[in-house]
KEZAZA-326818 format. One line per 8 residues: number of its first residue (from 1); their letters; for each residue x, y, z of C-alpha. Coordinates in steps of 0.5 Angstrom, whole numbers, plus 500, padded with zeros to 3 digits. Layout:
BEGIN
NUM = A = X,Y,Z ~ ...
// end
This chain:
BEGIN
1 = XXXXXXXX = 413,717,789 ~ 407,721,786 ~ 406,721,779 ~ 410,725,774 ~ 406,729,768 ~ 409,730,762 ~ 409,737,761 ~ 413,737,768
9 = XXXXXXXX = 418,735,765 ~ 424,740,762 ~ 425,734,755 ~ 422,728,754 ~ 427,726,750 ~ 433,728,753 ~ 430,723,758 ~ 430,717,754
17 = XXXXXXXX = 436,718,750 ~ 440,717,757 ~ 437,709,754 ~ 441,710,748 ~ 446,706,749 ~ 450,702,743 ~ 451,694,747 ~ 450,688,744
25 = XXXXXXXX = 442,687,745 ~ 444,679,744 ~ 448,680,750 ~ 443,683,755 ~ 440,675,757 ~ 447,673,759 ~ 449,679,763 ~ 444,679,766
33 = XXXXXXXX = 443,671,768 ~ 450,672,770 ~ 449,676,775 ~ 443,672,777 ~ 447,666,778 ~ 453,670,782 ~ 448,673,787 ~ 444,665,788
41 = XXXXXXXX = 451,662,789 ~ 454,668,794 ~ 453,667,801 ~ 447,667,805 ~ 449,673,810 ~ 450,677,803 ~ 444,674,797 ~ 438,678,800
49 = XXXXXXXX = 442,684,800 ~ 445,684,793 ~ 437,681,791 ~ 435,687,791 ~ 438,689,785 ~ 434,684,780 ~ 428,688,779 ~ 432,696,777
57 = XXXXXXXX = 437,692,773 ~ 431,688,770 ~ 427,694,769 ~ 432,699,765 ~ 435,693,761 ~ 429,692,758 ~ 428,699,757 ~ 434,700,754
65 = XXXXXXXX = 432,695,749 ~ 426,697,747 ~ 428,704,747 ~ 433,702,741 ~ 428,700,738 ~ 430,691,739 ~ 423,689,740 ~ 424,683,739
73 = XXXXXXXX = 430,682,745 ~ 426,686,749 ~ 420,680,749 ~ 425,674,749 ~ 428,678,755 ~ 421,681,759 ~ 419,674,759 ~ 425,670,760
81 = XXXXXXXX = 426,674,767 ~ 420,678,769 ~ 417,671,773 ~ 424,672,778 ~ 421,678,780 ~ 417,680,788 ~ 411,680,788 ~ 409,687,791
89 = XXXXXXXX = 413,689,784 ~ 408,686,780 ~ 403,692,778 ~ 409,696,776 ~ 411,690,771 ~ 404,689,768 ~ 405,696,766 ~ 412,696,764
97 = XXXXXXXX = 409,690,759 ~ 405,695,755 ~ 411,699,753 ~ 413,695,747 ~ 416,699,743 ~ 419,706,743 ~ 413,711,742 ~ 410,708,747
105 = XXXXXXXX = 415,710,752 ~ 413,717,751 ~ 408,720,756 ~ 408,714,760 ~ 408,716,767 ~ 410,710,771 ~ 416,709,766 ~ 418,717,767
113 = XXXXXXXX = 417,716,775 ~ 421,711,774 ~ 427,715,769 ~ 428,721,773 ~ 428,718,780 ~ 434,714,782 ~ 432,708,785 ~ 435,707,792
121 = XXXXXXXX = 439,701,795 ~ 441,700,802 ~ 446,696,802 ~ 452,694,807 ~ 459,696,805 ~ 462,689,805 ~ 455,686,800 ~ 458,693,795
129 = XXXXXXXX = 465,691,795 ~ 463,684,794 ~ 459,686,788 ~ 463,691,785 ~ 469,686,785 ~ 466,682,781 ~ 462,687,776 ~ 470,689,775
137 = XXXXXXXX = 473,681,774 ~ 468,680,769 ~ 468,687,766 ~ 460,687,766 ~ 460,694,764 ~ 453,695,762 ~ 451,692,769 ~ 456,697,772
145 = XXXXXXXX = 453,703,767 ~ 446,702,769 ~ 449,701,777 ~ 452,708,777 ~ 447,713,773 ~ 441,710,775 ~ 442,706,783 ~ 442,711,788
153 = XXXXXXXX = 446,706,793 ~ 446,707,801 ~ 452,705,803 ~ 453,703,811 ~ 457,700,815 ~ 455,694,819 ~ 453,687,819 ~ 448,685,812
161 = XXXXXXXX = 440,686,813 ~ 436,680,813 ~ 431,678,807 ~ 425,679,813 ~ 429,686,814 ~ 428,689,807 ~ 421,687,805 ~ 420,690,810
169 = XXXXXXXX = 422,697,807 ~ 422,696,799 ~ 416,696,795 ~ 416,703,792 ~ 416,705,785 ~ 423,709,787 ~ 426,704,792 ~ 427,705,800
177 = XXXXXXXX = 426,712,802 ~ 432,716,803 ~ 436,718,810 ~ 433,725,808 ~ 426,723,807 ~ 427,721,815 ~ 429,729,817 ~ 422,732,816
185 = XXXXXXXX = 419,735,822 ~ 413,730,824 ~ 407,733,827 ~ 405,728,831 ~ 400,732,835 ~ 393,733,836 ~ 389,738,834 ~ 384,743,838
193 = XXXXXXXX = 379,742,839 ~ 373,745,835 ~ 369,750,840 ~ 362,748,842 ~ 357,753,847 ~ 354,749,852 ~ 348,752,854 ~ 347,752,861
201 = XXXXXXXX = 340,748,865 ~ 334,751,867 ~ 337,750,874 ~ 344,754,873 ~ 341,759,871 ~ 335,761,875 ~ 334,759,882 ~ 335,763,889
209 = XXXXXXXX = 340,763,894 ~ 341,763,901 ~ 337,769,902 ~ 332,769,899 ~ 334,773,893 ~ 333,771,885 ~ 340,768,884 ~ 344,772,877
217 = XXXXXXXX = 344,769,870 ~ 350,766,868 ~ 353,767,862 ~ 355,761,857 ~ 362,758,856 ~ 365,759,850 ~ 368,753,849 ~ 367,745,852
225 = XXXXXXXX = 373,747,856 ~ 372,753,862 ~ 379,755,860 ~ 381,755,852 ~ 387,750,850 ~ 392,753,846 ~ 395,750,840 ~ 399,744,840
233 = XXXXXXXX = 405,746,837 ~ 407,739,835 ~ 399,740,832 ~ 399,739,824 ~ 396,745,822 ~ 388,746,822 ~ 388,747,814 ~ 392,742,812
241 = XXXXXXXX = 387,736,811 ~ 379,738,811 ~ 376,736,816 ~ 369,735,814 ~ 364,739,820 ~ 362,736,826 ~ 355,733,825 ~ 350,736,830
249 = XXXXXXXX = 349,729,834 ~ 358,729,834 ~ 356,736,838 ~ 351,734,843 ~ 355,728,845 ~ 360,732,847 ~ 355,738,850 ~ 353,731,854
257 = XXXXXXXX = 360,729,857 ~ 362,736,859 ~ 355,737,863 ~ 356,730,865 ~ 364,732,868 ~ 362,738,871 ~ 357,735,876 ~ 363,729,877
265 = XXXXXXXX = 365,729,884 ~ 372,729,886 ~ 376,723,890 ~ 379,724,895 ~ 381,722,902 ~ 374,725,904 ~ 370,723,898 ~ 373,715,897
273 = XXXXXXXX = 369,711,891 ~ 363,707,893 ~ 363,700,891 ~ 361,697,884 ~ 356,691,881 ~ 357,687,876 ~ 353,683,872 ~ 355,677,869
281 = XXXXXXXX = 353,674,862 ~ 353,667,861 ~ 357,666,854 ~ 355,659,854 ~ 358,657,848 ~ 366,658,849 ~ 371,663,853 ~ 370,670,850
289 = XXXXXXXX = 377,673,848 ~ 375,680,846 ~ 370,685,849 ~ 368,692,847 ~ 362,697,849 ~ 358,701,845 ~ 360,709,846 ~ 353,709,848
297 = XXXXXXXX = 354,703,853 ~ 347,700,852 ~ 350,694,847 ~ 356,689,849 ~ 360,687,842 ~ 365,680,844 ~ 369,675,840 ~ 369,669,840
305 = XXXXXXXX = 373,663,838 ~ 370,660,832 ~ 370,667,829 ~ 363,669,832 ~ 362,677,834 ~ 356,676,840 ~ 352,681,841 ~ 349,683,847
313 = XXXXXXXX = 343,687,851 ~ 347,690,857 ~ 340,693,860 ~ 337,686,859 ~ 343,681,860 ~ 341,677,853 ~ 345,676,847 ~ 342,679,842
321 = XXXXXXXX = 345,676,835 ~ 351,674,832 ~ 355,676,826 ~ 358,672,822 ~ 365,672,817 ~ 371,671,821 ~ 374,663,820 ~ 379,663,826
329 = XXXXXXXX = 378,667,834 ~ 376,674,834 ~ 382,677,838 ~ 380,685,837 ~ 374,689,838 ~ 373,697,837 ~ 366,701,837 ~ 367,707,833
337 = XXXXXXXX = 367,713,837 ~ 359,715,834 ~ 357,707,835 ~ 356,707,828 ~ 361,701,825 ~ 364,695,830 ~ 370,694,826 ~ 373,686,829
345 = XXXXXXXX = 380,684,828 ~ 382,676,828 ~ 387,670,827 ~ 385,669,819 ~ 389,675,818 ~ 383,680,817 ~ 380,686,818 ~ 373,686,818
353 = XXXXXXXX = 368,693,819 ~ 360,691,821 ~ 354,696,821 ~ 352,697,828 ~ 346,702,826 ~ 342,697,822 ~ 345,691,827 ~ 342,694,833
361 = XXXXXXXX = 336,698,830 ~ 330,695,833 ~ 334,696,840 ~ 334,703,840 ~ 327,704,844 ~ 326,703,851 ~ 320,699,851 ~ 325,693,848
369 = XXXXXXXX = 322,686,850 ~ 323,679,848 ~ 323,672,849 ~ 328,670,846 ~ 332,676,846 ~ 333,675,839 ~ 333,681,834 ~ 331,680,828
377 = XXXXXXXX = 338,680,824 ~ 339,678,817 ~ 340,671,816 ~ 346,673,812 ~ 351,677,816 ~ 354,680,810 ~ 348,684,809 ~ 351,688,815
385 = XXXXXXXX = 359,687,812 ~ 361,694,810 ~ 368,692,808 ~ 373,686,809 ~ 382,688,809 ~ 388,684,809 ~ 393,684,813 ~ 400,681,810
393 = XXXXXXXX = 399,675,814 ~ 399,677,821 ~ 393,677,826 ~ 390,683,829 ~ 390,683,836 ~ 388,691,837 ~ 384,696,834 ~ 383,703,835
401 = XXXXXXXX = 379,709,831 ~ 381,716,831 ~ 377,721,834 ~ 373,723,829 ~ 373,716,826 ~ 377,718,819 ~ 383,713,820 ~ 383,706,824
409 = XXXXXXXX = 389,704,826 ~ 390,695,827 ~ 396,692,831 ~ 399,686,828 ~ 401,680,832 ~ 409,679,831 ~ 412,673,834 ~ 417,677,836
// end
């Protein structure tokens, strides 16, 4: 839910005035403990569901109180309950803390998101009925109110969702998202690709052939590929985020390749595949549990069981250096597509992203030669760290960047 400017508004004060309400403001600690203790002692299959309500309540209570103008209610209450909260509310409750008084709810962007939007609930029928029963047997009218003007409650028929269920859902300023929200076209298709001359080689264009005779000059392709692609109509379109340009070393990747598939040779039953060699490196150290190559394929990257990332010179079959940081195995590793960051996921629950430019700097020239073959790595591998991420206490067992490395996806170990 983006931000809600002041002038955006039609009233500012016929916002707030929904909060001037006429209840007793000593009354609002009992009304709301009382509610508290009845979900606390309300059976398991229905406690999560109707949790979900103690965060809404909280917030329009205790705006109600400051609104008109019980300062000193408003506090006794913000401190007495605000401790009950969900962590991923707290950012929100820190600037909630700060509206103290009546003028400073006017021009607060976070309080008008929050008034004029309803904050939405799923909950199923059989949690509703429970809590709507008892709202009536205790005549809790000002917990009603506030359920019936300012909650958007999603009514659905079924068994009541678990505590792991909704967290995975809520945590927005506004709630869950609405049905709605999920009926929006997705465009979950891939963008053209951006059209690149590829000039031809000398031996294309000029030659002779069979009898004798200069052969013609061909003209170029006008694109990478011989036919153009058409637009994907599942493709997002080509305006709706920027995209920076491609950089000249990105264009001569892509010239490479497509000189390098035109000169492929075709499989088939007259033309089977020859066998492959591999070299074998020695781990020494422990079992490797993930491995990528560079886009280049000169470097190896491994992980290792104590948290190591190994760095490895395929040309020369020597590790070359290590890079420190992970404290539990290294289950994931991705180059990205320039060979400029080495991203490493592990079981500590992080992601972490490396320099691979100044990591493999001094093995970039062909006359490489060493002893030890060793490079010269900072004794501190932080110095090559270019940023650190937690996850929500999941390891990550996958990585994998975009084509244009402007996002990384990471997949999460699920025991399920």
């Amino acid at each position: 839910v983006g931000s809600v400017a002041v002038e955006d508004q039609p009233d500012v004060s016929a916002v707030l005035s929904a909060y001037n309400q006429q209840g007793d403001p000593t009354m609002y600690e009992e009304y709301y403990s009382g509610l508290k203790h009845f979900i606390e002692c309300s059976l398991d299959c229905h406690r999560a569901e109707l949790s979900q309500l103690f965060y809404p309540l909280f917030v329009h209570m205790y705006l109600e109180l400051v609104y008109n103008q019980h300062e000193n209610e408003a506090k006794s209450f913000f401190e007495k309950f605000h401790g009950d909260q969900e962590c991923y509310y707290q950012d929100d409750l820190r600037v909630l803390s700060s509206l103290t008084k009546k003028e400073h709810m006017k021009g607060n962007e976070t309080m008008l998101d929050f008034r004029t939007s309803k904050f939405v609930l799923r909950i199923s029928r059989d949690s509703y009925q429970l809590l709507k029963r008892h709202l009536q047997e205790k005549q809790n009218n000002q917990i009603w109110n506030i359920v019936q003007e300012h909650l958007y409650i999603d009514i659905f028929d079924g068994m009541p969702r678990s505590k792991q269920q909704i967290d995975a859902m809520v945590g927005s300023l506004a709630g869950e998202a609405k049905r709605e929200a999920n009926k929006s076209k997705v465009f979950f298709g891939l963008l053209k690709e951006p059209e690149i001359e590829v000039p031809l080689d000398d031996e294309d264009e000029e030659g002779e052939n069979e009898e004798g005779k200069p052969k013609k000059k061909k003209p170029k392709k006008d694109s990478i590929g011989s036919k153009s692609k058409k637009q994907d109509p599942n493709a997002p379109p080509q305006n709706r985020i920027p995209l920076p340009e491609l950089k000249d070393s990105d264009k001569l990747d892509k010239i490479m390749n497509m000189k390098e598939t035109t000169k492929r040779v075709r499989l088939g039953p007259d033309c089977l595949p020859s066998i492959c060699f591999y070299t074998f490196l020695n781990a020494y150290q422990g079992p490797i549990h993930s491995l990528t190559f560079s886009p280049n394929g000169r470097f190896l990257a491994t992980g290792a069981t104590d948290g190591r990332v190994l760095l490895w010179d395929i040309g020369h079959g020597l590790m070359v250096g290590e890079l420190k940081g992970h404290t539990d195995t290294v289950c994931s590793l991705r180059f990205s597509r320039d060979g400029e960051i080495l991203a490493s996921g592990s079981m500590d629950n992080t992601v972490r992203l490396w320099d691979a430019i100044k990591a493999f700097e001094d093995l970039e020239t062909d006359d490489f030669t060493t002893a030890t073959g060793h490079i010269n790595l900072p004794e501190n591998s932080q110095e090559l760290l270019l940023g650190t991420y937690m996850t929500k206490s999941t390891p990550v067992v996958h990585l994998h960047f975009t084509r244009r490395n402007l996002v990384l996806a990471a997949g999460a170990y699920s025991p399920q």
